[in-house]
TORDRENMI-423568 format. One line per 2 residues: number of its first residue (from 1); their letters; for each residue z, x, y of N, C-alpha, C. Coordinates in steps of 0.2 Angstrom, whole numbers. Layout:
// TORDRENMI-423568
NUM	a	Z,X,Y,Z,X,Y,Z,X,Y | ...
***
This chain:
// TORDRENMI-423568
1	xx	0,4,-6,0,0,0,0,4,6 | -5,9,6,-6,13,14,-5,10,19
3	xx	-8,2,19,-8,0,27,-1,-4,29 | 3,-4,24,9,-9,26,12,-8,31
5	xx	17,0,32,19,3,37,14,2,44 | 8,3,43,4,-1,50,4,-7,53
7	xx	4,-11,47,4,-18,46,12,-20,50 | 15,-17,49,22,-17,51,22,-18,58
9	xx	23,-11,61,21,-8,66,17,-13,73 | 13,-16,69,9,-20,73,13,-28,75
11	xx	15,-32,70,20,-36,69,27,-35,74 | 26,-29,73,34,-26,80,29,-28,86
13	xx	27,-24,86,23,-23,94,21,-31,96 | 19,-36,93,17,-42,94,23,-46,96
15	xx	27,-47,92,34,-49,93,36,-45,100 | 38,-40,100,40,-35,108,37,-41,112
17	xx	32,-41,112,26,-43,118,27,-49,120 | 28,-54,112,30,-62,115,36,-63,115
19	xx	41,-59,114,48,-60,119,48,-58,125 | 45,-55,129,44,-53,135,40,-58,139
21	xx	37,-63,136,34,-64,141,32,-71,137 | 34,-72,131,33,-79,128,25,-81,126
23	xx	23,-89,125,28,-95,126,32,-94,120 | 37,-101,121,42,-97,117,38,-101,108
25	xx	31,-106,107,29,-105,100,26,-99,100 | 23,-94,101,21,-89,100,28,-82,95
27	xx	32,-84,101,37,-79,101,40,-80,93 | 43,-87,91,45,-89,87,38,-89,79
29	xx	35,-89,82,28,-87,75,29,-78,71 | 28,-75,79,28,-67,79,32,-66,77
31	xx	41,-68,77,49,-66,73,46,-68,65 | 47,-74,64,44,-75,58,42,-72,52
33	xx	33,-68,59,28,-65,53,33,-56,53 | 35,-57,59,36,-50,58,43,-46,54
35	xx	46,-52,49,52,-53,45,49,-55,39 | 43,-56,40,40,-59,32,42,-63,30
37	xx	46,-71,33,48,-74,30,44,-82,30 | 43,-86,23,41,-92,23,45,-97,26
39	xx	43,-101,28,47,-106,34,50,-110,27 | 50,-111,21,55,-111,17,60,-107,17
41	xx	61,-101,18,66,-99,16,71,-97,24 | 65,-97,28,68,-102,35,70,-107,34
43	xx	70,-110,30,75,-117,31,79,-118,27 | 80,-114,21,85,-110,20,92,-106,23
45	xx	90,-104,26,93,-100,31,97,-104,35 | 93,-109,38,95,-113,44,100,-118,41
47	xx	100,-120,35,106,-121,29,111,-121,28 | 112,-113,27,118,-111,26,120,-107,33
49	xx	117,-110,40,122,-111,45,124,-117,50 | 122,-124,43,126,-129,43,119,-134,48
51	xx	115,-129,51,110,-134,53,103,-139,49 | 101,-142,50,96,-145,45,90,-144,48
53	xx	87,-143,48,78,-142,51,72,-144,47 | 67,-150,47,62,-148,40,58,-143,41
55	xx	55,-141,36,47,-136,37,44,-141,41 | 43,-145,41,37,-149,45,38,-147,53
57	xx	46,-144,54,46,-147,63,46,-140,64 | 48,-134,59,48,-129,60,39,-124,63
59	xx	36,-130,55,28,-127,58,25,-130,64 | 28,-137,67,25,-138,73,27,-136,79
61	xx	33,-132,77,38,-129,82,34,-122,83 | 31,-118,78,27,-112,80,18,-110,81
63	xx	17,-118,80,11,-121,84,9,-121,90 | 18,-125,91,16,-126,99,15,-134,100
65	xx	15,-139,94,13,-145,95,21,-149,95 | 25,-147,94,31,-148,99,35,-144,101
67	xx	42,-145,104,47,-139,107,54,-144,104 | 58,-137,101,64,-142,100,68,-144,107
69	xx	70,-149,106,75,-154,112,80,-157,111 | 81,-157,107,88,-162,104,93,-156,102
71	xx	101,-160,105,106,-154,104,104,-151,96 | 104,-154,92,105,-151,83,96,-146,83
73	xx	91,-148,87,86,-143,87,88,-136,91 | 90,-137,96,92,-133,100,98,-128,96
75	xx	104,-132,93,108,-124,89,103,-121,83 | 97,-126,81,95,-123,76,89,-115,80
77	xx	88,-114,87,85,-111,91,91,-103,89 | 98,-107,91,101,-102,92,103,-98,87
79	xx	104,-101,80,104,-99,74,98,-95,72 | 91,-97,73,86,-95,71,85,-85,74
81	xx	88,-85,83,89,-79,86,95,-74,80 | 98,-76,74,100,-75,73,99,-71,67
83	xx	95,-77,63,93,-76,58,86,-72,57 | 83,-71,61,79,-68,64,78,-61,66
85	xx	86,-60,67,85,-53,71,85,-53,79 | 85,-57,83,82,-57,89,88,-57,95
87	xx	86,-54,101,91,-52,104,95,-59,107 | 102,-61,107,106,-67,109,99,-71,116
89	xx	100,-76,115,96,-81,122,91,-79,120 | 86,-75,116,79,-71,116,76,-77,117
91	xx	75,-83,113,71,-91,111,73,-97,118 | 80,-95,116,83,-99,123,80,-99,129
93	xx	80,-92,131,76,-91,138,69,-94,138 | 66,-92,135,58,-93,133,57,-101,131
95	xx	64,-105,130,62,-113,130,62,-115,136 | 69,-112,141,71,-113,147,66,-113,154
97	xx	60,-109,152,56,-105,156,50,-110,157 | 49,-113,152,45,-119,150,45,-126,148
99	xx	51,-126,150,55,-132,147,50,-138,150 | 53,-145,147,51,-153,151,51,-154,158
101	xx	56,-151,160,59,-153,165,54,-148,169 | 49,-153,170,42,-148,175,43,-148,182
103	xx	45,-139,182,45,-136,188,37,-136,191 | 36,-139,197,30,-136,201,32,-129,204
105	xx	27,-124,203,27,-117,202,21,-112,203 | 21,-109,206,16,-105,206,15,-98,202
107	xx	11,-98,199,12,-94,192,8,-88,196 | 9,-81,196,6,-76,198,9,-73,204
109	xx	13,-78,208,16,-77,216,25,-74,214 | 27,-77,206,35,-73,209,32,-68,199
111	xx	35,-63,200,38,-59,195,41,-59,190 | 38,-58,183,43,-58,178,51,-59,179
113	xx	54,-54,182,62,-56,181,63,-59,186 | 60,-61,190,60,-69,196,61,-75,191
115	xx	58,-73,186,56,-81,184,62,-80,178 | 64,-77,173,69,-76,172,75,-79,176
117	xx	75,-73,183,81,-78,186,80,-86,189 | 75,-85,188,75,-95,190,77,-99,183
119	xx	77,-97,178,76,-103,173,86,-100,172 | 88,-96,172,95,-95,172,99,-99,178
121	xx	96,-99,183,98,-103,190,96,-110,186 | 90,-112,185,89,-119,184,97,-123,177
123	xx	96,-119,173,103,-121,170,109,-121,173 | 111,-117,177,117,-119,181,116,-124,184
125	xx	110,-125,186,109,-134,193,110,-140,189 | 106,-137,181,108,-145,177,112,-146,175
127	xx	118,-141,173,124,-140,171,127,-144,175 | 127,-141,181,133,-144,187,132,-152,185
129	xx	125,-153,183,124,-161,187,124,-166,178 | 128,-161,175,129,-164,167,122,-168,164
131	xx	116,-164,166,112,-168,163,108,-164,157 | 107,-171,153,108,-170,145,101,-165,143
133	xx	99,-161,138,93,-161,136,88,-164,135 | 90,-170,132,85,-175,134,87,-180,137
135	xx	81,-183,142,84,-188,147,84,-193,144 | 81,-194,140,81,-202,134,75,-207,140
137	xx	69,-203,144,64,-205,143,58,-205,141 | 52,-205,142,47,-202,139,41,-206,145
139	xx	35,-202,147,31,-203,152,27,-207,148 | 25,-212,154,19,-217,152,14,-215,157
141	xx	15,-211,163,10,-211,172,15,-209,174 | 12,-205,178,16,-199,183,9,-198,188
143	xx	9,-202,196,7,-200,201,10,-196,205 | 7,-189,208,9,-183,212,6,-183,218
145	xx	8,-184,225,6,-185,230,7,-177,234 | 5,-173,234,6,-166,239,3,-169,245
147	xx	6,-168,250,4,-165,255,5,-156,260 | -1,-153,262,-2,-147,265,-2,-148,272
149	xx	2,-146,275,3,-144,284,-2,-140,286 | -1,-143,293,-6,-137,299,-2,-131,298
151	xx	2,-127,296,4,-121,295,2,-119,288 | -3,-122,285,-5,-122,280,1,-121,273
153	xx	5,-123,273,12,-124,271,13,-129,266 | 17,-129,260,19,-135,257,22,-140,261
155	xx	21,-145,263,24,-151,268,30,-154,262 | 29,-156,258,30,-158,253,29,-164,248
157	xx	30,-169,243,27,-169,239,31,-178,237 | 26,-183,235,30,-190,231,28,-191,224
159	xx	32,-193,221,31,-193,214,33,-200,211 | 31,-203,207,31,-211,207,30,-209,197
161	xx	34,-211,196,34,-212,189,35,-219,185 | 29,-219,179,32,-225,174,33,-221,168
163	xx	39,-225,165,44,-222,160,46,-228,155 | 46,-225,146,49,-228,144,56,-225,141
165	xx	61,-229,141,66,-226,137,66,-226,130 | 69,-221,126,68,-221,119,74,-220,116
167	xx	81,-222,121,87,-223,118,91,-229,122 | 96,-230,124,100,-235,125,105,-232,131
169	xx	107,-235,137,110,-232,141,107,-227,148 | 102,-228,147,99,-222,151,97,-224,160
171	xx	101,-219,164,103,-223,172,100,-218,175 | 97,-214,175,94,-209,181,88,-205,179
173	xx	88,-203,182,81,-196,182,84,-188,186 | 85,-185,183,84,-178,186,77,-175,188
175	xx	76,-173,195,73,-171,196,69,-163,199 | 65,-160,197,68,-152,199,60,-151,205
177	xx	62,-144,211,57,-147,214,58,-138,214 | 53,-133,216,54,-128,218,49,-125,220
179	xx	51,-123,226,48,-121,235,44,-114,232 | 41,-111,236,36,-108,238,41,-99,241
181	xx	38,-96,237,43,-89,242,44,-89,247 | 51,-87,251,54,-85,257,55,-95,258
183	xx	55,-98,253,57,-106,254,66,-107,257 | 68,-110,261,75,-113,262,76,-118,259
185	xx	80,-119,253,82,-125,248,87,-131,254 | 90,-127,256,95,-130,260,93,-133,268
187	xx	87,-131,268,83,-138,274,77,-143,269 | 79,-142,264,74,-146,261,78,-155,260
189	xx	76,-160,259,76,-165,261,75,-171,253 | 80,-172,250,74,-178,245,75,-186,249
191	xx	71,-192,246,73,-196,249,69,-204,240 | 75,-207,240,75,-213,235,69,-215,239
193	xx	64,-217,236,59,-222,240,57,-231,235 | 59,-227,230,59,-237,227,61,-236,219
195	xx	67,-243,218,68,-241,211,73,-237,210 | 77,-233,215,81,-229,213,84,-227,220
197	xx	91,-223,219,94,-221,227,97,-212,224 | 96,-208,228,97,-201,226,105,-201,226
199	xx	106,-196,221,114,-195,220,114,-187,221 | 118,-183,219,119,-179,219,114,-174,220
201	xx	115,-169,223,108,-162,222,112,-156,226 | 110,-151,219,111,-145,221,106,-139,221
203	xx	105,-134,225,102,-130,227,102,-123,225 | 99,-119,226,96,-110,224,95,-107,228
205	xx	97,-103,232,94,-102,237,87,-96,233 | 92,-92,232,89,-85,226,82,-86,223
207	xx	82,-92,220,75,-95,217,72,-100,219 | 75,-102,225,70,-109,227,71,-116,224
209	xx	76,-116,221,76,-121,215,79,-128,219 | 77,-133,221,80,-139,219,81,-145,217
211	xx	87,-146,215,88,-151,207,90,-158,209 | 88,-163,211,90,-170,214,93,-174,207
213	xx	96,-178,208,99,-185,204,98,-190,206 | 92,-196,204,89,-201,206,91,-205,201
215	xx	95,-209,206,99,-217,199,96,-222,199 | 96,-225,194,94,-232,193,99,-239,195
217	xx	97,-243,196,101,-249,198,104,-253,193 | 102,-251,186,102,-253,177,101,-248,175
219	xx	103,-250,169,104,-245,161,97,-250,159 | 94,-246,158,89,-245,152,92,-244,146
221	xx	87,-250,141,89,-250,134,82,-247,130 | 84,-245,125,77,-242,122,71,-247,122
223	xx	66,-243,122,59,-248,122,57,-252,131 | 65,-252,133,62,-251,141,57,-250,144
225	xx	54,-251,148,48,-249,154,53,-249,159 | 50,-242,163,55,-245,172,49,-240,175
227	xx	50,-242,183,46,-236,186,49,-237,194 | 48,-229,197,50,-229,202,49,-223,205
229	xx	50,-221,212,47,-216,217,52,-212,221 | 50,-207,223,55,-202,224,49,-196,229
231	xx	54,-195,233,49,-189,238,55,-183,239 | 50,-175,241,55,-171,243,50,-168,250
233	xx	56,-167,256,50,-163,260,55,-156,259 | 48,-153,261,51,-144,259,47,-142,267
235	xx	42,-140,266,38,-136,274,41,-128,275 | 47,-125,274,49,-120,272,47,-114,271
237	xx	44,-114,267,39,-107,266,33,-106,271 | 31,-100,268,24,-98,271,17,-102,267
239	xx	11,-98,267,5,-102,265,5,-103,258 | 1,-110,257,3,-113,249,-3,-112,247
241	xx	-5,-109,240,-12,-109,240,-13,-113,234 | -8,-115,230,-11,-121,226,-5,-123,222
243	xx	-4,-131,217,0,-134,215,-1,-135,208 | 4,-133,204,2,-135,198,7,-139,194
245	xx	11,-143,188,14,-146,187,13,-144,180 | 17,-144,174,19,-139,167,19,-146,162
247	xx	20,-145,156,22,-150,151,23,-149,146 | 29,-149,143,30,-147,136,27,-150,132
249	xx	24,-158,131,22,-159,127,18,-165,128 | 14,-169,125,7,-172,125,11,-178,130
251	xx	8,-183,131,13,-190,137,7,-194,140 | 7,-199,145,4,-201,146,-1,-199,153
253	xx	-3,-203,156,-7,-202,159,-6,-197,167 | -6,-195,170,-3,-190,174,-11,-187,182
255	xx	-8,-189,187,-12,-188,193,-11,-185,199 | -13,-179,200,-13,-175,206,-17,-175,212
257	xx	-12,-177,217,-19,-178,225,-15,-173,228 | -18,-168,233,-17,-164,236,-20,-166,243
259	xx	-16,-169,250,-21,-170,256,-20,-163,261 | -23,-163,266,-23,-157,269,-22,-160,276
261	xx	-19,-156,283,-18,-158,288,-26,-158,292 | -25,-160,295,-36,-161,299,-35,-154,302
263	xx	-32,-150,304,-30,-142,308,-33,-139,303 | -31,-141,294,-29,-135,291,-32,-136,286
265	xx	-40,-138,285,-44,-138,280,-45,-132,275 | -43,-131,271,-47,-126,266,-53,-124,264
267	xx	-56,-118,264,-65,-117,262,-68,-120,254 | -62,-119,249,-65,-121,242,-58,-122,240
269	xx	-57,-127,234,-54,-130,231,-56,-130,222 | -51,-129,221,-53,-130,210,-50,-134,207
271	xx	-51,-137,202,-44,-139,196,-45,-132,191 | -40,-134,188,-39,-128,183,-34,-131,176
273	xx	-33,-129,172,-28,-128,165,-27,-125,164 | -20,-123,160,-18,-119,159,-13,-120,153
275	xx	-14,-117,147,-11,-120,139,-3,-116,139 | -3,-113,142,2,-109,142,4,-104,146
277	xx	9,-101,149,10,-97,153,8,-91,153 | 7,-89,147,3,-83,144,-3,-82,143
279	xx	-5,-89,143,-11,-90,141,-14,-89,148 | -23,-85,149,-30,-88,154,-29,-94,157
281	xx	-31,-95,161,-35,-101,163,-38,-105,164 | -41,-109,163,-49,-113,161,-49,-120,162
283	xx	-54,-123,160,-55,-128,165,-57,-130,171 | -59,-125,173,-63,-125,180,-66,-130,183
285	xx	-67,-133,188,-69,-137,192,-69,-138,198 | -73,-135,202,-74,-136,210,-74,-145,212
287	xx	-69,-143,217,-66,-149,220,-70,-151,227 | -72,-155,232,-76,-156,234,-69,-162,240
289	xx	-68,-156,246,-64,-160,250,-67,-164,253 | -63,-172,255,-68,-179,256,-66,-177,266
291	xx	-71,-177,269,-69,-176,275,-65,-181,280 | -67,-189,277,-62,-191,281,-55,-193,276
293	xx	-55,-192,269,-49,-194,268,-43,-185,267 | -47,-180,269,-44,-174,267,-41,-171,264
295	xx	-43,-173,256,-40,-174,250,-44,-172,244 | -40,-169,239,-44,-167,234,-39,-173,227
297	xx	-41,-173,221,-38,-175,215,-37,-174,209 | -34,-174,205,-38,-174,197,-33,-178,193
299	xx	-36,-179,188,-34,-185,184,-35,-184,177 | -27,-184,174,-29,-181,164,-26,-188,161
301	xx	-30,-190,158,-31,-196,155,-22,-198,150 | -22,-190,146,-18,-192,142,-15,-183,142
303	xx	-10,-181,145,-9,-173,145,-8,-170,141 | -10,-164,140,-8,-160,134,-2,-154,137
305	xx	2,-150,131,6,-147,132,3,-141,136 | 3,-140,143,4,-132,148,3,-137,153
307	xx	-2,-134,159,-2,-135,164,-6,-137,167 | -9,-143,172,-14,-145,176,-12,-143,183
309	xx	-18,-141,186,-16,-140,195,-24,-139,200 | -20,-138,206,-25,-138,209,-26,-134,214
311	xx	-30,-128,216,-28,-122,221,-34,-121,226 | -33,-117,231,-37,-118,236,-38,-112,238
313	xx	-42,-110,243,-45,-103,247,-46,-107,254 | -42,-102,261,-41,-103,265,-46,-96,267
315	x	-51,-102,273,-54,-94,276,-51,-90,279
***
């Protein structure tokens, strides 16, 4: 077996790679291969530390066609760093970094351990604000309103969600919004616009992060519909060159408008996609500003897991 020891070697250096930089099914593939071990005896393992896991969730979990979410998923993440070999949080972070809870972000503008510190900052905001892993919603339509300032600036942004519930009990929305470099959280503004009234919100200064509490006026019971709208103004930062919105996993229908001040037109406009953080970009599509409504849009029917957005070139 000459080529084993290579064969090795390469498996290290893959795994090194998608711990550093994820996503976290990649990272969790690479442990795996690079242990030689069958997701049977993965599940074995994750057995006899009391956790239960099947092969089936395990192989869609290093797919990529789901993310664990539920508390008994999530010890099985932290088990699995274990059983695996992997350094304490290795998986943790790389779910955190990419999590549900869809950070609007600008991917390429902050730095590897920027982003790190944001997803350890974002845990502390949900902490503070006791909000669960899963919110016990699930998206049916999510409309995104950006608006762009004459300082060519994120002005900021409305979000209008229809949701259904898939547990019993459920009263609010957490919501997470995060500014643009050199952003001030602490002049940033949320405001209830229908369906709901803001509670609690806490801020980052460090990484731009903030976390709002929109309540409901009722407990939803499973199988529910509700819907309801929420806005954040930011303005804050310097120049914004484009919006993107994350998802961990498939949902429904999902729409992005970007208007622009009449001062502050843009030369060119695109959509774009993006499956993963790791991953290229693709999907390309020149966007064609409407000159009296001053706006661009795009519209994904039914979303897939990464990322839809929309960026622009300023003369």
């Amino acid at each position: 077996m000459p080529h084993a020891p290579q064969q090795a070697d390469v498996a290290t250096a893959e795994l090194d790679t998608a711990l550093r930089g994820g996503p976290f099914h990649v990272a969790l593939r690479a442990a795996i291969a690079a242990r030689g071990l069958p997701l049977q005896r993965v599940q074995h393992h994750l057995s006899r530390h009391g956790v239960r896991v099947g092969v089936t969730s395990l192989s869609y979990w290093q797919q990529g066609a789901r993310r664990p979410q539920r508390p008994e998923s999530l010890r099985a993440v932290r088990a699995l760093e274990e059983i695996l070999r992997l350094p304490d949080e290795s998986l943790i972070r790389l779910l955190a970094e990419t999590g549900e809870r869809t950070v609007a972000h600008r991917p390429g503008t902050r730095p590897y351990r920027s982003l790190v510190e944001t997803s350890d900052a974002l845990r502390r905001l949900l902490a503070g604000l006791d909000a669960p892993v899963d919110s016990g919603l699930r998206a049916l339509g999510h409309h995104e309103r950006v608006r762009v300032g004459a300082r060519r600036e994120l002005a900021g942004h409305e979000s209008q969600h229809i949701v259904r519930a898939h547990r019993d009990g459920v009263d609010r929305f957490v919501a997470v919004h995060q500014g643009d470099p050199q952003c001030v959280p602490e002049a940033m503004r949320v405001h209830a616009l229908e369906n709901c009234r803001a509670g609690r919100v806490r801020r980052d200064h460090g990484t731009g992060l903030l976390v709002a509490e929109f309540l409901f006026d009722t407990r939803l019971r499973a199988g529910d519909t509700f819907l309801f709208r929420y806005g954040v103004e930011d303005g804050t930062a310097g120049v914004c060159r484009e919006y993107l919105r994350t998802f961990e996993s498939a949902g429904g229908q999902y729409a992005l408008q970007v208007r622009f001040d009449a001062g502050a037109l843009p030369a060119r406009c695109h959509r774009f996609t993006q499956p993963s953080a790791a991953a290229p970009r693709g999907g390309r599509q020149e966007l064609v500003v409407s000159a009296r409504h001053r706006s661009v849009h795009v519209v994904e029917p039914r979303v897939r897991p990464g990322a839809v957005g929309i960026a622009w070139e300023w003369e």
